[in-house]
C-alpha positions in Angstrom: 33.3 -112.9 29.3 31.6 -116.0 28.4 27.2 -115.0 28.9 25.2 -112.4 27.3 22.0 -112.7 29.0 21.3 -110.3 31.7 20.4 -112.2 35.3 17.1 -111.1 36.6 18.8 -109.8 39.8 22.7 -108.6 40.6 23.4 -109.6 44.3 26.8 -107.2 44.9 29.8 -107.9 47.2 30.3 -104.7 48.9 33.5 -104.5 51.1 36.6 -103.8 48.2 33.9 -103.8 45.0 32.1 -101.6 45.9 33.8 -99.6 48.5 37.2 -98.0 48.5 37.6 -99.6 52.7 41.1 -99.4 52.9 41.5 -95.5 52.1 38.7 -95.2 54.3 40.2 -97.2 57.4 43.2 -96.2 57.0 42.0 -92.4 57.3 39.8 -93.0 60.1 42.6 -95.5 62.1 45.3 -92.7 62.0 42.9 -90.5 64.0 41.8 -93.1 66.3 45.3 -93.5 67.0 46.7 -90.2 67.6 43.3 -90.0 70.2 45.1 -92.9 72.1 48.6 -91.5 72.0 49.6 -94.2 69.8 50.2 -91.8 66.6 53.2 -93.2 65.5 51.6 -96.3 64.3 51.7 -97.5 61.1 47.5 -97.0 60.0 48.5 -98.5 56.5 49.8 -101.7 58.2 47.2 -101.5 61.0 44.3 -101.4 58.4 45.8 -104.4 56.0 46.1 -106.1 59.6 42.3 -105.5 60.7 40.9 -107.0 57.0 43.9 -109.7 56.8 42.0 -110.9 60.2 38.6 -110.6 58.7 39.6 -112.8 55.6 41.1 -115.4 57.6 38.0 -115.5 59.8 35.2 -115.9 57.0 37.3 -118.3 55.8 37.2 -120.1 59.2 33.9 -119.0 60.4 32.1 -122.4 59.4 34.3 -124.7 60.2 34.5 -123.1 63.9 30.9 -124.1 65.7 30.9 -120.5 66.4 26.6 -119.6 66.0 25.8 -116.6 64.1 26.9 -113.2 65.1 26.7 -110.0 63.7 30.1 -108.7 61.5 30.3 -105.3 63.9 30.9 -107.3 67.2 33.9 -109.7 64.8 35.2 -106.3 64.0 35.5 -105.4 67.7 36.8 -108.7 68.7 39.7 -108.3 65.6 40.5 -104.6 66.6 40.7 -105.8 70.4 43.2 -108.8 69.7 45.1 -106.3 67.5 45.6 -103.5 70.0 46.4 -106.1 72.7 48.4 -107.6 70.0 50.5 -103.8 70.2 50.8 -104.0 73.6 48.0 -101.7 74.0 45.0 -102.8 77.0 41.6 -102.0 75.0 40.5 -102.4 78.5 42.1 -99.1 79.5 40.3 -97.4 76.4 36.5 -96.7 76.5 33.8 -98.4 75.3 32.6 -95.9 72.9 35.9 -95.1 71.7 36.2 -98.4 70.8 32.2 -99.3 69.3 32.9 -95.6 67.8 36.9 -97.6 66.2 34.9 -101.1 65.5 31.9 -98.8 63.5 34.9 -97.2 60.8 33.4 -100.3 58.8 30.1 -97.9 58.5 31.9 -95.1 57.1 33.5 -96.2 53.6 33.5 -93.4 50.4 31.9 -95.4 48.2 34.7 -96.2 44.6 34.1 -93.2 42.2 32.2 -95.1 39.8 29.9 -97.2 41.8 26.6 -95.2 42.3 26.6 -94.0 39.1 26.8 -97.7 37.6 24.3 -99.0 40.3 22.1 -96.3 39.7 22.1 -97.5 35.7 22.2 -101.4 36.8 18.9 -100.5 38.9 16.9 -99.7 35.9 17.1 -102.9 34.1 17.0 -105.3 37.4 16.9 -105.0 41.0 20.3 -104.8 42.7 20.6 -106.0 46.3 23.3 -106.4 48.8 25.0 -110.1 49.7 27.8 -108.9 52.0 29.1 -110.5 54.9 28.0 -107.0 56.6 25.3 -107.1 59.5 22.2 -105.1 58.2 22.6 -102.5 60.5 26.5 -101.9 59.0 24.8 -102.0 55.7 22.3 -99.9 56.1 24.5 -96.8 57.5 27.2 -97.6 54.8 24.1 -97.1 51.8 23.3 -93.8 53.4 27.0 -92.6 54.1 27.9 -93.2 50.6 24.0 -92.9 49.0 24.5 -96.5 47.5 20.8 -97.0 45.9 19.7 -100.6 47.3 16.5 -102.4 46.4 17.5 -104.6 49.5 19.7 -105.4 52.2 20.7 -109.2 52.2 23.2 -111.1 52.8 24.9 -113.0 56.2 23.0 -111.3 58.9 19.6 -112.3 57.0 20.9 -116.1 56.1 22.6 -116.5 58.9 25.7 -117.5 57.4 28.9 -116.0 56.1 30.3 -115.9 52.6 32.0 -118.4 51.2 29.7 -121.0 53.5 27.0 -122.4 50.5 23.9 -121.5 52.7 24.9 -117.7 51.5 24.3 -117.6 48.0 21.6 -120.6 47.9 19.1 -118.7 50.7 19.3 -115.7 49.1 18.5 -117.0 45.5 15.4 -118.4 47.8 14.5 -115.3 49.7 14.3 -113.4 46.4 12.1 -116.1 44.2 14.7 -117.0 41.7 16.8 -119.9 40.7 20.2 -119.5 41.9 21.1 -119.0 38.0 18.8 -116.1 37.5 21.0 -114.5 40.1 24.4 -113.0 39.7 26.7 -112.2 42.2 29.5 -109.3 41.2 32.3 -109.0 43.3 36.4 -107.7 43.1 37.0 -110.9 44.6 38.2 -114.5 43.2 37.2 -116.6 45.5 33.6 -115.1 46.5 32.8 -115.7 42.4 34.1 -119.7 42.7 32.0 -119.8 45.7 28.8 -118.6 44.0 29.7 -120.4 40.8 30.0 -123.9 43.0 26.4 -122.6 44.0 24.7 -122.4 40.5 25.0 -118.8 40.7 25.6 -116.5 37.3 29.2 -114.7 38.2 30.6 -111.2 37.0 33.8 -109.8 38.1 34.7 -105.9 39.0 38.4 -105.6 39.0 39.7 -102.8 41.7 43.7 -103.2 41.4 43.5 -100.3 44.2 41.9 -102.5 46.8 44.4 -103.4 48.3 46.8 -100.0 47.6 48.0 -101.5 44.1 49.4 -104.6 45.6 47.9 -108.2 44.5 44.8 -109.3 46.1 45.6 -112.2 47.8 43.3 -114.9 46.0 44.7 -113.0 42.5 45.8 -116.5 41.3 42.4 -117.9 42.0 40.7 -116.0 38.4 38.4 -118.1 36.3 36.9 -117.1 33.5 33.6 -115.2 34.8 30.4 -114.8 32.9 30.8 -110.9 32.7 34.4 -109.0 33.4 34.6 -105.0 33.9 37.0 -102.7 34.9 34.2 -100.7 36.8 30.5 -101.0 37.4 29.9 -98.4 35.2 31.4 -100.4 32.8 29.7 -103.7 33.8 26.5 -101.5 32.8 27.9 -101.2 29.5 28.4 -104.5 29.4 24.7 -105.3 30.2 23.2 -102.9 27.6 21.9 -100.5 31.0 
């Protein structure tokens, strides 16, 4: 941990930092696919399919010409090609099974230390979302797992998904301060060297679970952050909150 001075605003990652979304899919994919007849499915290697695809397509995402659109419908498209991808028509299935399948991104238990340590950050600064999740998404995920927002921001409100600049410099704008005033926290290597490129202040959340103990796949990409917890519960140790 190389800074001391606490940012006047902590912008949070949410998918894997501060939601457990593998547990979550995973639990939610097995019953989707016992509902299809498809039970014997792996949901463990379905699920680390689904977010291998979404990793691959924010990393991809600006370079494609693709305009804006909202992270539930790239969910939908990824589960689609999957199924297909198993020899399974989502044609044949129906359309609110599979809005109801694409929406599992709504319903992640939140990790066991996270409102507790945002509830503690939240006293000392605000604490807002910059996620590559659709507001909407967001929104339903805060009240499912009572995550305490000041705000919802992130792609949906910028109109551009992480790691793509235009993320972490519009939302230093939208909230007033210079993009060093603003921290980013995030479980993930390559968000922080993104925001870091930016000007932003950087602190890192480790979650060896995220990814059901295995490395996380940008694990060689560490740097030395401005703050490093095990949990943010700790991090608000580290910030005196």
């Amino acid at each position: 941990m190389i800074k001391q001075q606490r940012p006047r605003v902590l912008a949070f990652d949410v998918f894997g930092t501060v939601v457990d979304w593998r547990t979550s899919i995973i639990a939610q994919t097995a019953s989707f696919l016992e509902r299809i007849g498809h039970g014997g499915l792996d949901p463990a290697a379905f699920t680390d399919d689904w977010r291998g695809r979404y990793l691959s397509t924010m990393m991809a995402y600006a370079a494609s010409g693709r305009g804006f659109v909202p992270l539930d419908q790239l969910h939908r498209e990824m589960l689609e090609a999957m199924l297909k991808d198993k020899d399974i028509d989502p044609g044949a299935l129906s359309d609110d099974l599979l809005v109801d399948w694409a929406h599992a991104w709504r319903r992640l238990a939140p990790w066991p230390d996270s409102v507790a340590g945002l509830t503690r950050l939240k006293r000392a600064m605000p604490i807002v979302t910059l996620s590559n999740g659709n507001v909407a998404l967001m929104l339903e995920l805060a009240r499912h797992g009572g995550l305490p927002w000041d705000a919802i921001l992130g792609a949906e409100v910028v109109r551009a998904y992480k790691p793509d600049p235009r993320a972490y410099v519009r939302t230093a704008e939208m909230l007033d301060v210079s993009p060093a005033e603003l921290c980013l926290v995030a479980a993930h290597h390559t968000d922080l060297a993104a925001a870091r490129a930016c000007g932003l202040a950087t602190a890192f959340v480790a979650r060896p679970m995220e990814y059901g103990g295995r490395p996380a796949p940008d694990a060689d990409k560490r740097q030395e952050w401005d703050w490093d917890a095990t949990s943010i519960t700790h991090l608000a140790d580290l910030m005196g909150c």
